[in-house]
C-alpha positions, -999 to +999 in steps of 0.1 A: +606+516-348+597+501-383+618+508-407+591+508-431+575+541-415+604+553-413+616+550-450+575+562-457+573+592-437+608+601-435+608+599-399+633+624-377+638+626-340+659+648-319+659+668-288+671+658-252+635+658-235+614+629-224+575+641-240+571+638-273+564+671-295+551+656-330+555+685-355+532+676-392+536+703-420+508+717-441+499+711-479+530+714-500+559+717-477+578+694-455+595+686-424+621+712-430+594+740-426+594+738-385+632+745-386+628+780-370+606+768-343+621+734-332+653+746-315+633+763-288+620+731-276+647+707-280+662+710-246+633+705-234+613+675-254+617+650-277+610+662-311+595+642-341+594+652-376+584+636-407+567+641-440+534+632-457+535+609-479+541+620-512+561+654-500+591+663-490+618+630-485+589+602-478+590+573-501+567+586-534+561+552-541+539+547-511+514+573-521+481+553-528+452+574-544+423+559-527+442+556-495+454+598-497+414+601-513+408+618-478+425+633-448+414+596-432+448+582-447+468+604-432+459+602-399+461+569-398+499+571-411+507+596-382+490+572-356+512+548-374+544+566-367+529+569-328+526+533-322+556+524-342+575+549-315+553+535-286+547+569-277+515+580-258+501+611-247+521+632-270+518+669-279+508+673-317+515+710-334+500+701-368+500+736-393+470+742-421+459+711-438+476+689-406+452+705-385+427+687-391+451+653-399+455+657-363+418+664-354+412+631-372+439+609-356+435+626-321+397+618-323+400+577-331+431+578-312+427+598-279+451+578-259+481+590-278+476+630-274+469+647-248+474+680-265+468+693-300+482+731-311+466+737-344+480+761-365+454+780-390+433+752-390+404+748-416+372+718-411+357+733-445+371+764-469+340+766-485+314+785-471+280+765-467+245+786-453+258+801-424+291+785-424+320+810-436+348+790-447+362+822-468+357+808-503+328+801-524+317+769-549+331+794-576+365+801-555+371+765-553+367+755-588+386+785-601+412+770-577+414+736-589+410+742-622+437+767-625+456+740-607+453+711-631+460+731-662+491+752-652+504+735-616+541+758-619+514+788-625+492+783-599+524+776-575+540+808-585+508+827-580+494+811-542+526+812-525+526+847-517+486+847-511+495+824-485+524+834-469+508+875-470+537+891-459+553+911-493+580+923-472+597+884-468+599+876-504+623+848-496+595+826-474+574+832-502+598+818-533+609+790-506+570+778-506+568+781-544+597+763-548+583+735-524+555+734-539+573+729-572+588+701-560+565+676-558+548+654-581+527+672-598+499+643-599+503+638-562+499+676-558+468+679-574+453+650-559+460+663-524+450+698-532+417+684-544+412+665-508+423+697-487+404+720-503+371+701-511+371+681-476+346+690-453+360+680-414+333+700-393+312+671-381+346+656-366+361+689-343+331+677-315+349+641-314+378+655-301+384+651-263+424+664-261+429+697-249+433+719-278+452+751-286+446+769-316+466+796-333+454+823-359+466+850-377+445+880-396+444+888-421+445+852-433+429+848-464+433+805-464+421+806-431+403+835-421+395+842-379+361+832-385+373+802-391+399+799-361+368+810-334+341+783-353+372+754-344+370+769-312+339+769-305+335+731-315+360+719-298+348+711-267+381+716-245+401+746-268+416+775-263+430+807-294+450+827-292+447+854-322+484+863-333+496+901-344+508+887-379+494+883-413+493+851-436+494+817-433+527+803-425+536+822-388+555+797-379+578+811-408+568+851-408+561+852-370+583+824-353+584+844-319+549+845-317+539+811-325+567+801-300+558+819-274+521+809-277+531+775-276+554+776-244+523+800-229+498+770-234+524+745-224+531+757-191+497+769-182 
């Protein structure tokens, strides 16, 4: 493997299987973020972790603004860290923003999935005619704006919106805190390009079987959202969990495990 892509996306791998689970966090987190759900599947694959660049452990100073301008750059780093592995056919759980990272890569790439498990995925949070995307121009702009003038605010303030369960305060001061953590330019910058990006026109390029997980209420990615993903991916299945928020894979991990194993083995 390059070192290079390694050092960049702080690349990790473990596990005693053969197939390759790739596991790509959402918008302000990091690798560390799947550590609830990877031990059910070690014995069984090969598991590969990393970070985006410009969060968690990757090398900051490979964060290009025009490059990270859209979700485009990251997909091509993650088919980066495929080839560099020479892995093929690989199954890709990608949560939130990595959704559609995945989408992206999976679509100009197809030989190296063959299956993507999208957790709350989102092609477009803004709703357009009779597209509900659960946020409106206003929404966005509040968002942003908000963002740029008080980023340790606005941190404090999303985290539990996202994670929506007041009951695990600890899941919701852990994603503040990561959130907190990195570069405040490179935060804003990629929280512009999640939340303004609009990926619908890409979910009918993709041709790899497809699972996709949502919760309700999720007020980042409501169901409406999950079943329209669904319904334009040609070859998908959902599976609506029993939990709230954004984050099951933290809140919910039986669930999300489960669901995966289910699709998996079926």
């Amino acid at each position: 493997m390059s070192i290079a892509i390694t050092k960049r996306n702080n690349v990790k791998i473990f596990g005693k299987g053969t197939q390759a689970i790739v596991f790509a966090h959402g918008y302000g987190c990091d690798q560390k973020m799947w550590r609830i759900i990877t031990p059910a599947f070690e014995k069984d694959y090969r598991i590969i972790l990393f970070d985006h660049v410009g969060s968690g452990n990757s090398d900051q100073s490979a964060y290009d603004f025009e490059k990270y301008s859209s979700l485009k750059g990251y997909a091509e780093d993650l088919n980066e860290i495929l080839y560099s592995l020479d892995l093929q056919k690989v199954i890709f759980v990608g949560h939130s923003v990595s959704s559609m990272i995945g989408v992206l890569a999976a679509a100009d790439r197809p030989e190296l999935y063959e299956k993507l498990i999208l957790i709350g995925p989102s092609p477009c949070y803004i709703n357009d005619n009779e597209y509900f995307g659960g946020f409106s121009y206003k929404d966005i702009d509040e968002l942003i704006a908000t963002l740029e003038s008080n980023y340790l605010g606005w941190s404090s303030f999303i985290a539990p919106v996202i994670i929506g369960n007041p009951e695990l305060p600890e899941y919701s001061e852990e994603l503040k805190n990561s959130f907190c953590a990195m570069n405040p330019d490179i935060a804003k910058h990629f929280a512009k390009v999640t939340f303004l990006g609009d990926n619908r026109e890409d979910l009918s390029r993709v041709c790899t079987s497809t699972l996709i997980i949502q919760c309700h209420p999720d007020v980042i990615a409501p169901v409406r959202v999950g079943e329209f993903v669904h319904k334009k991916i040609p070859d998908s299945k959902y599976v609506l969990l029993n939990s709230a928020g954004h984050c099951p894979h933290l809140t919910a991990p039986d669930q999300v495990i489960s669901s995966i194993r289910s699709y998996l083995t079926t």
